[in-house]
C-alpha positions as semicolon CSV with decimal commas, in nm:
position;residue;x (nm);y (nm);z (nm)
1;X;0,000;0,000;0,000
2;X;0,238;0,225;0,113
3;X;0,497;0,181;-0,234
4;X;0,144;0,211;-0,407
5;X;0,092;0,551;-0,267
6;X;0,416;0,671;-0,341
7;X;0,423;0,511;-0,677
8;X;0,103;0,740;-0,723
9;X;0,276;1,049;-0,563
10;X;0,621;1,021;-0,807
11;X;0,358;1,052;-1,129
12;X;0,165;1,303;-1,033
13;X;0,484;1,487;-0,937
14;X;0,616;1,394;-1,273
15;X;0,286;1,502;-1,455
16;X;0,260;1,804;-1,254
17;X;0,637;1,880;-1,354
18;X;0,596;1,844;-1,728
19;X;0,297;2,101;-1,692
20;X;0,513;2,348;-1,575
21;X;0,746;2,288;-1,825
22;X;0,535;2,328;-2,068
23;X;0,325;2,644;-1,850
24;X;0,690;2,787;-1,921
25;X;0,788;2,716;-2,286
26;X;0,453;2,875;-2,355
27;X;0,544;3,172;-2,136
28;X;0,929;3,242;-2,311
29;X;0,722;3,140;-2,675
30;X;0,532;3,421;-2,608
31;X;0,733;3,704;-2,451
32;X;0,971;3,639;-2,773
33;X;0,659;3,687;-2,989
34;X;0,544;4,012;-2,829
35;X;0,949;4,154;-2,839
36;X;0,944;4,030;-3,220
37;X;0,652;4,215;-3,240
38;X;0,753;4,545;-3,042
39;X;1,075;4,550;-3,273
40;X;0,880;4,583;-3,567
41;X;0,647;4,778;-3,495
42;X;0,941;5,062;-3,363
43;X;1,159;4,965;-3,682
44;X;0,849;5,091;-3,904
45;X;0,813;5,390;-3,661
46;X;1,132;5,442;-3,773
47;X;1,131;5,428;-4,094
48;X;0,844;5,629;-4,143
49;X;0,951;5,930;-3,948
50;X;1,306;5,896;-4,150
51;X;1,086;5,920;-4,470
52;X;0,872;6,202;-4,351
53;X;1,229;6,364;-4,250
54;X;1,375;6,303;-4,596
55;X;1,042;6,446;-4,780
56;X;1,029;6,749;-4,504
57;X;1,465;6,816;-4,589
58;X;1,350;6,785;-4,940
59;X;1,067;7,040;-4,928
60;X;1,298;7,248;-4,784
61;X;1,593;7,202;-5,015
62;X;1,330;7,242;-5,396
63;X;1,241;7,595;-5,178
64;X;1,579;7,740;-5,116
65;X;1,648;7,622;-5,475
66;X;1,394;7,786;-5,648
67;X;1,399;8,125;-5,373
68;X;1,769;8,105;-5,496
69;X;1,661;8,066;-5,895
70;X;1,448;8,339;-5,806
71;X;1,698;8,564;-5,672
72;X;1,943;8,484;-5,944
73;X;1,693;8,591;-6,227
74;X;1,522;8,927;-6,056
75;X;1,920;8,972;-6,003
76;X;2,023;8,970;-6,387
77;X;1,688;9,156;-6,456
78;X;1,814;9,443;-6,313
């Protein structure tokens, strides 16, 4: 009886084990998801403010350029 019950006790401790080890897989399977998912989403931030950047710089740069065009030609006018 007694090697029965602690037959009994060792496989439920055993079960009870491979739950958690599997309770914790699940747990690291998803953290990595979520980071996966975190760096992505903050490497497209990224690249959309560095786009809006570039097309704000290049605004910028065709309006100097053609103030400067302009400035050139009212220049020789005179």
């Amino acid at each position: 009886m007694k090697k029965q019950l602690q037959h009994t006790k060792r496989l439920r401790d055993i079960k009870e084990q491979k739950q958690q080890q599997i309770i914790t897989r699940n747990k690291m399977h998803e953290k990595r998801i979520q980071s996966a998912r975190a760096r992505r989403y903050y490497n497209e931030y990224q690249v959309r403010a560095r786009s809006k950047q570039l097309k704000r710089r290049t605004k910028e740069e065709m309006v100097s350029y053609s103030l400067s065009l302009l400035l050139r030609t009212d220049a020789i006018a005179y």
